[in-house]
Backbone as a printed PyTorch tensor [residue, N CA C, xyz], in Angstrom:
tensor([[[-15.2850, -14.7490,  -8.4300],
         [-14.2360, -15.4580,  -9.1260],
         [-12.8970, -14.8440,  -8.7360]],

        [[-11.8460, -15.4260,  -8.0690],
         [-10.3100, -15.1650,  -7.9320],
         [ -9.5560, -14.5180,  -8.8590]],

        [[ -9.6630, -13.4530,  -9.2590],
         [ -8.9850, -12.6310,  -9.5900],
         [ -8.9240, -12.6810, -11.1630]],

        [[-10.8150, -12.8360, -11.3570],
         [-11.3000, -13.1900, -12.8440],
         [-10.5860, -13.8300, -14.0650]],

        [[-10.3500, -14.9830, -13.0950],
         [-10.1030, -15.8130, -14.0640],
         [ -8.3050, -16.1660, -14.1150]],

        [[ -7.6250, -14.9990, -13.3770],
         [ -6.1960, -15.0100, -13.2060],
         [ -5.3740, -16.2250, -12.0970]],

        [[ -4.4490, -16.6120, -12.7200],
         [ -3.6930, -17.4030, -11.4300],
         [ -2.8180, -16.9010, -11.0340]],

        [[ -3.1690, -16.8540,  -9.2390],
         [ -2.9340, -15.4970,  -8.6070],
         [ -2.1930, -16.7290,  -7.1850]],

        [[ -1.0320, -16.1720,  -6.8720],
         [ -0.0750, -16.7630,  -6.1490],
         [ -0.4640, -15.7060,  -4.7630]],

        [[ -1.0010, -16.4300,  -3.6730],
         [ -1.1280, -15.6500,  -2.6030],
         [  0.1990, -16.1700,  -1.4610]],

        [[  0.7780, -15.4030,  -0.7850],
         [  1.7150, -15.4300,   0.0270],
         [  1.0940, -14.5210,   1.2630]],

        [[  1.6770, -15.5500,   2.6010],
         [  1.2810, -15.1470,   3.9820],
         [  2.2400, -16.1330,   4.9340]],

        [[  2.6320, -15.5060,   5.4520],
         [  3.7740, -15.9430,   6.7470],
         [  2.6170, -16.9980,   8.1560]],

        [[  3.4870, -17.6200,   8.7310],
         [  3.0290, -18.0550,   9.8860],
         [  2.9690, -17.3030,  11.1540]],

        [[  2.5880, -17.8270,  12.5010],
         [  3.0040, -17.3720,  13.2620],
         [  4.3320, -17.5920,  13.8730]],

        [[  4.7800, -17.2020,  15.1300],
         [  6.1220, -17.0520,  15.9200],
         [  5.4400, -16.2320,  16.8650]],

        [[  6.8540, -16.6770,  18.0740],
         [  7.0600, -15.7460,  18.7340],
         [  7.5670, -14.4220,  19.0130]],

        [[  7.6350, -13.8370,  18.9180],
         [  8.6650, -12.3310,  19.3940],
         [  9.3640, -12.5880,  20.0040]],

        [[ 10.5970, -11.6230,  19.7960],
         [ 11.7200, -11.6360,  20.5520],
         [ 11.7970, -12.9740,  21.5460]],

        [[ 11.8430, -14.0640,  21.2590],
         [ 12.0610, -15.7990,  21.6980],
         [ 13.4000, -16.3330,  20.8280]],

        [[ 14.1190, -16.5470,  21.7790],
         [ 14.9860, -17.3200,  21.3220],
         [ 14.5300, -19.0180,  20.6800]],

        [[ 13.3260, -19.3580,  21.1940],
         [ 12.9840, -20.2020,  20.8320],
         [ 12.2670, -20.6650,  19.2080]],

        [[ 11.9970, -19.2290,  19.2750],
         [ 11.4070, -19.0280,  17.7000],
         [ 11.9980, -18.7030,  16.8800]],

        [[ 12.9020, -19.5880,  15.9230],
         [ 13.7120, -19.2020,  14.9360],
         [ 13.1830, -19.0250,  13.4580]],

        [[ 11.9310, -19.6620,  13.4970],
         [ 11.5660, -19.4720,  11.8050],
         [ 10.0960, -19.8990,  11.9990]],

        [[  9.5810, -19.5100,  10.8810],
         [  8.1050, -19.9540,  10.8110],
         [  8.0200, -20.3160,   9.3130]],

        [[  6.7730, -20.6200,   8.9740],
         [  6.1880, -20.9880,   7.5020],
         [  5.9800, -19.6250,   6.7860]],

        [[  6.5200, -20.1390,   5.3200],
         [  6.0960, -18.7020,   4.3350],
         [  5.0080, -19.7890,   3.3990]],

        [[  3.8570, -19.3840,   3.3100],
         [  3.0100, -20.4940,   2.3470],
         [  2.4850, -19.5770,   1.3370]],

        [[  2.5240, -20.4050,  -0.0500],
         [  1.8850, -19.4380,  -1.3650],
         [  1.1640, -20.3520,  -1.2460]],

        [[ -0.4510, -19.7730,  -1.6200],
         [ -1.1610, -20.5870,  -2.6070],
         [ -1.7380, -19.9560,  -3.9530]],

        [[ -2.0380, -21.1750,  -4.8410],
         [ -2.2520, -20.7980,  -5.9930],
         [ -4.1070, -20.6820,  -6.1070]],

        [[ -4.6250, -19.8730,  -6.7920],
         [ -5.4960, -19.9850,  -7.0020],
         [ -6.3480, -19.3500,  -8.1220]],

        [[ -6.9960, -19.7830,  -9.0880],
         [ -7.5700, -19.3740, -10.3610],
         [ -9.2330, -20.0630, -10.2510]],

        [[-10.1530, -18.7810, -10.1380],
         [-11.3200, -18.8160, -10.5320],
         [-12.1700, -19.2680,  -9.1670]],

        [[-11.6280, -18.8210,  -8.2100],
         [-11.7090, -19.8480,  -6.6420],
         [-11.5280, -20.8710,  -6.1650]],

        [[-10.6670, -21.8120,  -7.2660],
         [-10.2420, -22.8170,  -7.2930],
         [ -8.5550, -22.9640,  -6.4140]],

        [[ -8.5200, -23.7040,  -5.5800],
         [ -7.7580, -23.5880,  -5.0840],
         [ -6.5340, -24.6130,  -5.8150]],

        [[ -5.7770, -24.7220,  -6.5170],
         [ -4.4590, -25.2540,  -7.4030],
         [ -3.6350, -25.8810,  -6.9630]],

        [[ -3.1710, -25.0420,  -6.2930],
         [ -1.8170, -25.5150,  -5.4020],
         [ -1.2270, -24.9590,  -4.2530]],

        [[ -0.7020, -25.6180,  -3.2390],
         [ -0.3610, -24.8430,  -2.0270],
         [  0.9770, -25.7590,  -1.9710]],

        [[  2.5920, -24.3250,  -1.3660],
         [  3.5770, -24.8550,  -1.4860],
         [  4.4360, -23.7490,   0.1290]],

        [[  4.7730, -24.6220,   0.9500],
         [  5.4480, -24.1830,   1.8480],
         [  6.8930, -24.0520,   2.0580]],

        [[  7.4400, -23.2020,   2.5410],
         [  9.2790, -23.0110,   2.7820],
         [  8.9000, -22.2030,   4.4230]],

        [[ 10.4230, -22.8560,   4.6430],
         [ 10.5610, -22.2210,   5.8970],
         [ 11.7180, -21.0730,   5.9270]],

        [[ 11.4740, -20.2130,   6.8600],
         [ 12.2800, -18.8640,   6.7300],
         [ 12.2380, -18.4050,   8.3500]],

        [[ 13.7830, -17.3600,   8.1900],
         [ 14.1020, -16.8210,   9.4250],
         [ 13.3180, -15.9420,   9.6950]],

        [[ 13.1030, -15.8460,  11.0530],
         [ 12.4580, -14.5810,  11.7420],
         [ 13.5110, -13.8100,  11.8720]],

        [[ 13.1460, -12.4900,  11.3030],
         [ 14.4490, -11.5230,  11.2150],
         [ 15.4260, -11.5480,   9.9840]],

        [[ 15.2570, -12.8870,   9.3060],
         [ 16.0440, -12.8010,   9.0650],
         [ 16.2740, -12.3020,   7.3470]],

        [[ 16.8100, -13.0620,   6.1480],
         [ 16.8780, -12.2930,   4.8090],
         [ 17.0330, -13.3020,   3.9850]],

        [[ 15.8720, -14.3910,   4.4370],
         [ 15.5770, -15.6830,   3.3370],
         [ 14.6740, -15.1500,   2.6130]],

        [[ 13.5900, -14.1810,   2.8630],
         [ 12.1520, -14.9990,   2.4440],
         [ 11.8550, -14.4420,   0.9240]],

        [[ 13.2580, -13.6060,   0.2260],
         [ 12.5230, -13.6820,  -1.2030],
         [ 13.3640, -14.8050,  -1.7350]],

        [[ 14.5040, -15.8140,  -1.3470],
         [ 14.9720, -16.7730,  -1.8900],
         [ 14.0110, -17.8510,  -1.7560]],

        [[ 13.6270, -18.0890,  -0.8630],
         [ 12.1680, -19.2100,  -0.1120],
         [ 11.1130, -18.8480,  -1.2170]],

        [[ 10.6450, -17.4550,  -1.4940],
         [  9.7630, -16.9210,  -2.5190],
         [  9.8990, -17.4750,  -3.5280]],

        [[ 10.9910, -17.5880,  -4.4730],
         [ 11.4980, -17.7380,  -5.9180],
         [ 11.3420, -19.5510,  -5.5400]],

        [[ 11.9020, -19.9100,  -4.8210],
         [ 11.6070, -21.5550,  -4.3830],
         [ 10.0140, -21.6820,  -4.9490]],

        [[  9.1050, -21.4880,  -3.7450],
         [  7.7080, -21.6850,  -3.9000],
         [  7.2160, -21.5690,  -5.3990]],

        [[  7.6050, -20.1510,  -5.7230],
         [  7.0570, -20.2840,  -7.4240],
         [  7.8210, -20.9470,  -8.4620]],

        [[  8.4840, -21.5630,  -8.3390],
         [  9.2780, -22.6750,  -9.2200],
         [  8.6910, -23.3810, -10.1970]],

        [[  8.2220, -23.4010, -11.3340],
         [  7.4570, -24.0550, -11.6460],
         [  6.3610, -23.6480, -12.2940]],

        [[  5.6350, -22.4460, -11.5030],
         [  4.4320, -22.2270, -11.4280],
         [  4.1590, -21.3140, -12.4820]],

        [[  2.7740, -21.0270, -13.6230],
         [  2.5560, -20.4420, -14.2210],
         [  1.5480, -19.4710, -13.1730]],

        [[  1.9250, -18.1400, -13.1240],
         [  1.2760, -17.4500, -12.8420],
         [  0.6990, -16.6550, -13.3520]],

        [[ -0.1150, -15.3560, -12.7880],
         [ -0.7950, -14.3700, -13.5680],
         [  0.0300, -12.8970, -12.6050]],

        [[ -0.0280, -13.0660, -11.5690],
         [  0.5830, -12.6770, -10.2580],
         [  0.7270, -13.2040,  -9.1640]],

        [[  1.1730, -12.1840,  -8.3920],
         [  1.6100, -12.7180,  -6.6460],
         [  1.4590, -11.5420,  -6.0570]],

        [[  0.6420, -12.0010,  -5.0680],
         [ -0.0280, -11.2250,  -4.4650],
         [  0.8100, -11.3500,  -2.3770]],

        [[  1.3540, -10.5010,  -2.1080],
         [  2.0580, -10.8960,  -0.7160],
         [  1.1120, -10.1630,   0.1270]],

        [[  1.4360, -10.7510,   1.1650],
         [  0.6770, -10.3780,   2.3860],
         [  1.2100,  -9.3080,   2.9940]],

        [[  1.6910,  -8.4280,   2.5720],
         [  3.0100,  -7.4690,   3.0420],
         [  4.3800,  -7.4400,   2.3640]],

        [[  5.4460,  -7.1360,   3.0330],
         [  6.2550,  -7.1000,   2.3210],
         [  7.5420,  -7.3790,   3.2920]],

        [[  7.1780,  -7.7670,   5.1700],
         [  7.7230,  -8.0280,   5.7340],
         [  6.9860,  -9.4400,   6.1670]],

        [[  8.1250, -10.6690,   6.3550],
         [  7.3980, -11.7660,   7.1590],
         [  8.3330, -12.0050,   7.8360]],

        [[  7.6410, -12.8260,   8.8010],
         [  8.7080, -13.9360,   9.8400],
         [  9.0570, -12.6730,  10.6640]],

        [[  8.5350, -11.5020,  11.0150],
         [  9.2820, -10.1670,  11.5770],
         [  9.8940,  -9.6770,  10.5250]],

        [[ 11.0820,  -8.9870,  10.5010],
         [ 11.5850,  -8.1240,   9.5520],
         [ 12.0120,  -8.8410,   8.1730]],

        [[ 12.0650, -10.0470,   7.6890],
         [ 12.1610, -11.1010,   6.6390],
         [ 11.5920, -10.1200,   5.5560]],

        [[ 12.0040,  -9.4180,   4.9160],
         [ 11.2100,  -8.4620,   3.8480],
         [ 11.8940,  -9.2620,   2.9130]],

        [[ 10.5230,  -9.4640,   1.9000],
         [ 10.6080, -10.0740,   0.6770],
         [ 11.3530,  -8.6920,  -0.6180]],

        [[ 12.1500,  -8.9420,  -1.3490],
         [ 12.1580,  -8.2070,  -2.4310],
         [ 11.7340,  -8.0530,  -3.7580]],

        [[ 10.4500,  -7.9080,  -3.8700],
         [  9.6630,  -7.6980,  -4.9900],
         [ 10.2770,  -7.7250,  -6.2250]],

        [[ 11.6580,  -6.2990,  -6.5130],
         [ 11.7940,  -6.2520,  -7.5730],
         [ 12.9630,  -7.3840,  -8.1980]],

        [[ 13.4790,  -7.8190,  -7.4090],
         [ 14.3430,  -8.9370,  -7.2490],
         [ 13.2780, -10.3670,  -8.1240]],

        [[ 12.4340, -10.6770,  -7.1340],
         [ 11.5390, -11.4290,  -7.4030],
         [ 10.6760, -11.4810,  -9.1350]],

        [[ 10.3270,  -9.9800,  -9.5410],
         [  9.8740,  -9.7510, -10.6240],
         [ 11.0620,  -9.8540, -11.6890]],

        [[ 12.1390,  -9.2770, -11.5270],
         [ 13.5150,  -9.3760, -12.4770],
         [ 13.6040, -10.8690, -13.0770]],

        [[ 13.4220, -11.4380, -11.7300],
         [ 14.0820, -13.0020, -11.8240],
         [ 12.8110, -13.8600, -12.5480]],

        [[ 11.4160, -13.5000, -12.2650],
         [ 10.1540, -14.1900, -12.7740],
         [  9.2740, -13.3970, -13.8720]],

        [[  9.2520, -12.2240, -14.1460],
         [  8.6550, -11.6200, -14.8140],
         [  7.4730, -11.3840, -14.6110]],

        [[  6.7930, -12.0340, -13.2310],
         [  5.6260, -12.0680, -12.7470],
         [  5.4910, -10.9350, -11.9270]],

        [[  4.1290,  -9.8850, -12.0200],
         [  4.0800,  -8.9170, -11.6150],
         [  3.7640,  -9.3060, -10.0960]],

        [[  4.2770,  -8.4060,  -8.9910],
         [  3.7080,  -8.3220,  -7.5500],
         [  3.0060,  -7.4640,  -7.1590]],

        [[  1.9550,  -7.8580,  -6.3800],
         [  1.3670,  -6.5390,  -5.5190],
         [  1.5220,  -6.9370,  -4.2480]],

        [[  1.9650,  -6.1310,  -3.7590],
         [  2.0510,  -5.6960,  -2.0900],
         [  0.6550,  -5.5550,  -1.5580]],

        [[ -0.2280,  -6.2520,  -0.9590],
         [ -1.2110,  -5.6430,   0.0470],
         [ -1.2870,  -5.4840,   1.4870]],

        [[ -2.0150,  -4.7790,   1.7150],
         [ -2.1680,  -4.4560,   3.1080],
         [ -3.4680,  -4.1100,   3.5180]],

        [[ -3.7850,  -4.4000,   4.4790],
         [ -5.0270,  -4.1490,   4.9900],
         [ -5.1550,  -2.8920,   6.0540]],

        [[ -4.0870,  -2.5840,   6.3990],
         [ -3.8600,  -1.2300,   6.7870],
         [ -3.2020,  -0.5480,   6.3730]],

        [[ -3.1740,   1.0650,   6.5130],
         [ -2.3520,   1.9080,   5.6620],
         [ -0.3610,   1.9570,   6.6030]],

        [[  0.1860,   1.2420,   5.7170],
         [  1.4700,   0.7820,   5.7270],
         [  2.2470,   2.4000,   6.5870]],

        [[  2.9160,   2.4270,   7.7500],
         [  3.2370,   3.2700,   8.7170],
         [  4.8170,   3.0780,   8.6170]],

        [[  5.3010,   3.4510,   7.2790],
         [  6.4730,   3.9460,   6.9460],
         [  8.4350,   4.7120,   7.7420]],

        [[  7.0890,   5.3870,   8.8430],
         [  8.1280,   6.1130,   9.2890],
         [  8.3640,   5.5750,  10.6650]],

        [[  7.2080,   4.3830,  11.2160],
         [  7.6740,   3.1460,  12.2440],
         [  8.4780,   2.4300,  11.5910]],

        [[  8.3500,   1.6680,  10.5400],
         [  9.2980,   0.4800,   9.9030],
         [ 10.8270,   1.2150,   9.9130]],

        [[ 10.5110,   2.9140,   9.6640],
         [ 12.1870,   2.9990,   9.1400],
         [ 12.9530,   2.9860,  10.6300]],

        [[ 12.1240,   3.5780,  11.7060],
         [ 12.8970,   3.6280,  13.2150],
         [ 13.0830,   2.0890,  13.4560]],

        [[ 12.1940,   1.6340,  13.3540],
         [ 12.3620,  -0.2330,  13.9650],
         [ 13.9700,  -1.0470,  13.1020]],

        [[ 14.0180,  -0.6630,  11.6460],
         [ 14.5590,  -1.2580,  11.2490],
         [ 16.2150,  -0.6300,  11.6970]],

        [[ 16.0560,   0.5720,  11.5800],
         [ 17.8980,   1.1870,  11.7170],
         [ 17.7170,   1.5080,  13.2540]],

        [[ 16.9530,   1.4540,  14.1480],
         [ 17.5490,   0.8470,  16.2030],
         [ 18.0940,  -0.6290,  16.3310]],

        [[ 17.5420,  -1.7180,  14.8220],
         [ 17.2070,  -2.9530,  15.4360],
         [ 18.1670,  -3.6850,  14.5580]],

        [[ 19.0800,  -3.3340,  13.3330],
         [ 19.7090,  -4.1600,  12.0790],
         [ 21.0350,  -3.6310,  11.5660]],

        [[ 21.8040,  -4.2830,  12.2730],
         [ 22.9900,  -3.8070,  11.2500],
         [ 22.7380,  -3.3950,   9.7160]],

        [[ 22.1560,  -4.3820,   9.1160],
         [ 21.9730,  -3.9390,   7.6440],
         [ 20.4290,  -3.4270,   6.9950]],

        [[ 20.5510,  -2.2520,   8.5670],
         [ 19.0120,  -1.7880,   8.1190],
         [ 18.8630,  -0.6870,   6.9110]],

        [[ 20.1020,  -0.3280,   6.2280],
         [ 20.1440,   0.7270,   4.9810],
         [ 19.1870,  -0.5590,   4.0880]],

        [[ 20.1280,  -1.7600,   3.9510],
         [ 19.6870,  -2.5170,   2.7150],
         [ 17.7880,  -3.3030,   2.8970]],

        [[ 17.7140,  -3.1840,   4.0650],
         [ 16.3080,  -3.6170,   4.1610],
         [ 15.5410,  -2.3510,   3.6350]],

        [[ 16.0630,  -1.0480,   4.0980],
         [ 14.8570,   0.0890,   4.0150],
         [ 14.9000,   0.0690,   2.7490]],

        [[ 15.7290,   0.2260,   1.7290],
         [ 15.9030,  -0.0020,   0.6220],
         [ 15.0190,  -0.2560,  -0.3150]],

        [[ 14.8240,  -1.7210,   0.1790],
         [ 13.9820,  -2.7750,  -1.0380],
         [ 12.0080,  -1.4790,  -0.3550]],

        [[ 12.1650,  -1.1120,   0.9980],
         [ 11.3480,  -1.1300,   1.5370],
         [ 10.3070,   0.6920,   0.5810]],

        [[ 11.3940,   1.1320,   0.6260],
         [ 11.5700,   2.9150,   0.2590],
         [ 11.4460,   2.7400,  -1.3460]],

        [[ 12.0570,   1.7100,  -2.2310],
         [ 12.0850,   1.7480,  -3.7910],
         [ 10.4810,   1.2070,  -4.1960]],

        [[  9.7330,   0.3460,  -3.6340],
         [  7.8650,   0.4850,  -3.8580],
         [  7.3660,   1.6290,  -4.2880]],

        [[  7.7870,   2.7910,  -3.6060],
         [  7.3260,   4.4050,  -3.9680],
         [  5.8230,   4.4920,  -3.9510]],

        [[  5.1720,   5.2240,  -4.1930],
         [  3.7900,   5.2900,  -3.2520],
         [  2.8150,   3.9260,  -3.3740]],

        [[  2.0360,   4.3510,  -2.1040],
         [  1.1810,   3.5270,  -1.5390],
         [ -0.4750,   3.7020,  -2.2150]],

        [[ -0.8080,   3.3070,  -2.9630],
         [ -2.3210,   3.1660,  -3.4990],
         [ -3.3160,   2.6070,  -2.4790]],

        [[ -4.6480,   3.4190,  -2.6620],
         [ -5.6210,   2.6980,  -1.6850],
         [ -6.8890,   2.4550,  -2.4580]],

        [[ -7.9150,   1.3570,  -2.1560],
         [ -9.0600,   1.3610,  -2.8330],
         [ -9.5740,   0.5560,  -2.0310]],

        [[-11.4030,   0.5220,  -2.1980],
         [-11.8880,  -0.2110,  -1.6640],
         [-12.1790,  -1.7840,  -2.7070]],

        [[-11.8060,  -3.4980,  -2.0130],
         [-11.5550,  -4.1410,  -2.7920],
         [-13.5650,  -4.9090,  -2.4100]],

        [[-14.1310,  -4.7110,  -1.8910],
         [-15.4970,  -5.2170,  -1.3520],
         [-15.9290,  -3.8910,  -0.6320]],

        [[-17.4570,  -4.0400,  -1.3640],
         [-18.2990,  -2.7540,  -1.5270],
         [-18.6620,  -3.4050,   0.5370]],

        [[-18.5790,  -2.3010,   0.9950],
         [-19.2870,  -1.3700,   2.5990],
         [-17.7460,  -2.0870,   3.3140]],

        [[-16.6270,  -2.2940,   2.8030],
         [-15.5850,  -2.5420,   3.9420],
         [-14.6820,  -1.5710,   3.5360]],

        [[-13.7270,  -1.5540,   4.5130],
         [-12.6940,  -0.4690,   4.5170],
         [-11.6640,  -0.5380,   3.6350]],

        [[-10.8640,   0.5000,   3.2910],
         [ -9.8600,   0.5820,   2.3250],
         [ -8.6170,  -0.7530,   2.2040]],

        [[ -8.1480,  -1.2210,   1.0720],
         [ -6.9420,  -1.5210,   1.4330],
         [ -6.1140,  -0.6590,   0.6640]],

        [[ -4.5440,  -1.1700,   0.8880],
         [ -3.4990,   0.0630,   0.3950],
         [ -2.7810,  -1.3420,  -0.1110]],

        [[ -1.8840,  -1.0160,  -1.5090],
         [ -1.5040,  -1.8190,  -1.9770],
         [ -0.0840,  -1.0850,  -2.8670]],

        [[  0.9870,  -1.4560,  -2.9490],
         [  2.1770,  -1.3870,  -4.1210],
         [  2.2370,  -2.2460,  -5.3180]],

        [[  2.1010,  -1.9860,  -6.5320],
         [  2.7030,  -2.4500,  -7.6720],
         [  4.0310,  -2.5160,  -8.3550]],

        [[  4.2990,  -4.0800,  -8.4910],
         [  5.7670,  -3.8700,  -8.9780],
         [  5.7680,  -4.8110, -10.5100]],

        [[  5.6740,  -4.4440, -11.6940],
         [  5.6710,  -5.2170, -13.1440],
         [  4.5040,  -5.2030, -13.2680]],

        [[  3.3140,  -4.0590, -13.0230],
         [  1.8680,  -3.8140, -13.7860],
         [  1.4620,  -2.8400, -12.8710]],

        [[  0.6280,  -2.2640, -14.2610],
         [ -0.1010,  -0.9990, -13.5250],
         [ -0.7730,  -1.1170, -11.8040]],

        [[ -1.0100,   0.1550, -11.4660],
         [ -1.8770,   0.4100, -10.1540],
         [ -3.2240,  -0.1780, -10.2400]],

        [[ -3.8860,   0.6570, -11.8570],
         [ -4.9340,  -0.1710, -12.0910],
         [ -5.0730,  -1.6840, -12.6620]],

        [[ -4.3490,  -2.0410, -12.6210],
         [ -4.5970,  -3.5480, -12.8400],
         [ -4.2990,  -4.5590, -11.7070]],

        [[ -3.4010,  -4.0450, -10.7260],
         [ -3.3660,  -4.2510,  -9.4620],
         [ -4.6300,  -4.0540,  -8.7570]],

        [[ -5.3070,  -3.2400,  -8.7980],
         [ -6.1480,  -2.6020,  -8.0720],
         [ -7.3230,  -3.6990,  -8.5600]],

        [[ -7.4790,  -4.3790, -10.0410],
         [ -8.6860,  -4.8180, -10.7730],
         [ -8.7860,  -5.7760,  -9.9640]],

        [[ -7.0440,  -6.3490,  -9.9160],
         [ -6.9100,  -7.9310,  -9.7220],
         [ -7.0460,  -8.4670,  -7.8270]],

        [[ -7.0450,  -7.4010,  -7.3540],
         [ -7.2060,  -7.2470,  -5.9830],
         [ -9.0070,  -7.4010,  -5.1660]],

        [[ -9.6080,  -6.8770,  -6.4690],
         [-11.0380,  -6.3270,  -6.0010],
         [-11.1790,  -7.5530,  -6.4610]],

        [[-11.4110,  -7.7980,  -7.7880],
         [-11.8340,  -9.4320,  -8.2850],
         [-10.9680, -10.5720,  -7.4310]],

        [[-10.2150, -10.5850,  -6.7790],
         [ -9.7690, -11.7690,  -5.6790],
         [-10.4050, -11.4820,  -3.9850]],

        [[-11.2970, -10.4180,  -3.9370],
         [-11.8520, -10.2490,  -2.7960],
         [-13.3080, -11.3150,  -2.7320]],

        [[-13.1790, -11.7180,  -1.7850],
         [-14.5860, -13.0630,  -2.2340],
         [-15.3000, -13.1540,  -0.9590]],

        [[-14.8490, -13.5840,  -0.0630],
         [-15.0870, -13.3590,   1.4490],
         [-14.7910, -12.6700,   2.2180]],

        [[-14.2990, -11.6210,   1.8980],
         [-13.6540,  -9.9430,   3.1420],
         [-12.8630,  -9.5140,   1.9900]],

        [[-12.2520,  -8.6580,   2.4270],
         [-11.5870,  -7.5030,   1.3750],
         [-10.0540,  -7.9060,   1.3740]],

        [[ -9.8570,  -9.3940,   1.8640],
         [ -8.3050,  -9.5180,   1.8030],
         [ -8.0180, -10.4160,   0.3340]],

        [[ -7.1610, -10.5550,  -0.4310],
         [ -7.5270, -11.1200,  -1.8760],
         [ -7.7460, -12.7190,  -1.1120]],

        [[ -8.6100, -13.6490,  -1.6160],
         [ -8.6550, -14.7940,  -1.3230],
         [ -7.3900, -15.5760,  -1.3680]],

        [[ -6.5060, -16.0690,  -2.2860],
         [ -5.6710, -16.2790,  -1.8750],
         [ -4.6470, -16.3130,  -0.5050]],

        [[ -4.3520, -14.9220,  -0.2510],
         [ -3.6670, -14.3800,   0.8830],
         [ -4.3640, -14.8230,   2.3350]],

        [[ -5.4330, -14.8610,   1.9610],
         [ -6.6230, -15.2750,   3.1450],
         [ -5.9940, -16.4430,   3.5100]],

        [[ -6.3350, -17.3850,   2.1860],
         [ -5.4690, -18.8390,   2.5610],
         [ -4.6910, -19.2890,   2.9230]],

        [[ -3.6370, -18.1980,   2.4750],
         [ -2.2700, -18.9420,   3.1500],
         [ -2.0120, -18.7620,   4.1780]],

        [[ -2.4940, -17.2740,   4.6790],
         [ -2.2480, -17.2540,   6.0680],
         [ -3.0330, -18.3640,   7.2720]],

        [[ -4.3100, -18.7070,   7.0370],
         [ -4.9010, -19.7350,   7.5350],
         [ -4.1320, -20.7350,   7.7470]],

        [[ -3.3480, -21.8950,   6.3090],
         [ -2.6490, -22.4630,   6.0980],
         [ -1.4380, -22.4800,   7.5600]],

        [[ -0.6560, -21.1910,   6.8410],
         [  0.7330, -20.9520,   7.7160],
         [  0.1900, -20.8890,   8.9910]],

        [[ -0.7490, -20.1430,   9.6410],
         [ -0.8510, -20.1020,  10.9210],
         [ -1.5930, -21.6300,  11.7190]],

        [[ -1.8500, -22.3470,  10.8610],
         [ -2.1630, -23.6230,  11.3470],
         [ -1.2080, -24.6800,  11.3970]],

        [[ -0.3560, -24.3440,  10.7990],
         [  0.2560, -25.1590,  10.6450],
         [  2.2860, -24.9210,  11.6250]],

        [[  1.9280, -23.6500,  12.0140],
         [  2.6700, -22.9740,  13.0390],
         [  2.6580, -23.6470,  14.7760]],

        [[  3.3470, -23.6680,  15.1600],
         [  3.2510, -24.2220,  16.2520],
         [  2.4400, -22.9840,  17.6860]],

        [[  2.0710, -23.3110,  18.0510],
         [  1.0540, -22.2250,  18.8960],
         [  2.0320, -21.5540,  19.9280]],

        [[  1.9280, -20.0220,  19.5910],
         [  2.5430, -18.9810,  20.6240],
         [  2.3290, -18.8220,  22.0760]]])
């Protein structure tokens, strides 16, 4: 069951190209989902690079009664970092950050201040998460690492394992990225 019983907003970016002038934006897609039921699915488009995707964010959940939101990271579209606490201020809806690998901190901070004029204010949103939690969310697979922003670690952690259904990524997040990357134009 999706995140026992919770309606759980999964977010996942599309694909793009790299460094392409041709690739200016891709899909940010949430979907909604409670009990494995899939609810609702809502798309915005956002810059690669650029510093839409928690306004595009607050778009998508418009409306929506949630339980949480669950992101696929915390960077899309390339450096497009969503701002969680921005996002929670404005919705009251708690976020968790996941990752399926353990998040490599001290690459993001070189990439971002060689590559951004306003790489203080990206590291920012990036550095205020404060530590990185890990657990296993499906028994014999590997760890994920996750941030909480408006609810505990452990309840993050509950709502993560109970949205694991088919691999250890929360179902939701699974979806959207499917979604976004299908619906992306091919690299």
């Amino acid at each position: 069951m999706t995140g026992s019983g919770r309606r759980l907003l999964g977010v996942e970016d599309g694909s793009f190209e790299a460094f392409s002038e041709s690739s200016t934006s891709t899909y940010l897609c949430g979907v909604v989902m409670e009990s494995g039921i899939i609810r609702d699915v809502r798309l915005a488009e956002i810059s690669v690079d650029g510093l839409d995707a928690t306004d595009r964010l607050l778009e998508i959940m418009y409306g929506l009664d949630l339980d949480a939101v669950v992101l696929g990271g915390i960077t899309f579209a390339g450096f497009n970092i969503v701002d969680p606490f921005t996002v929670f201020d404005e919705t009251m809806v708690p976020l968790i950050v996941y990752s399926g690998v353990k998040p490599d901190n001290r690459s993001m901070y070189q990439a971002l201040r060689s590559n951004f004029g306003d790489w203080e204010a990206r590291w920012g949103i990036v550095e205020r998460l404060g530590e990185v939690h890990e657990a296993v969310s499906l028994t014999g697979e590997p760890e994920i690492y996750f941030e909480a922003v408006g609810c505990t670690p452990s309840w993050a952690e509950e709502t993560l394992k109970s949205a694991a259904i088919v691999s250890r990524i929360p179902e939701p997040v699974r979806v959207a990225g499917i979604i976004a990357r299908g619906l992306s134009p091919a690299c």
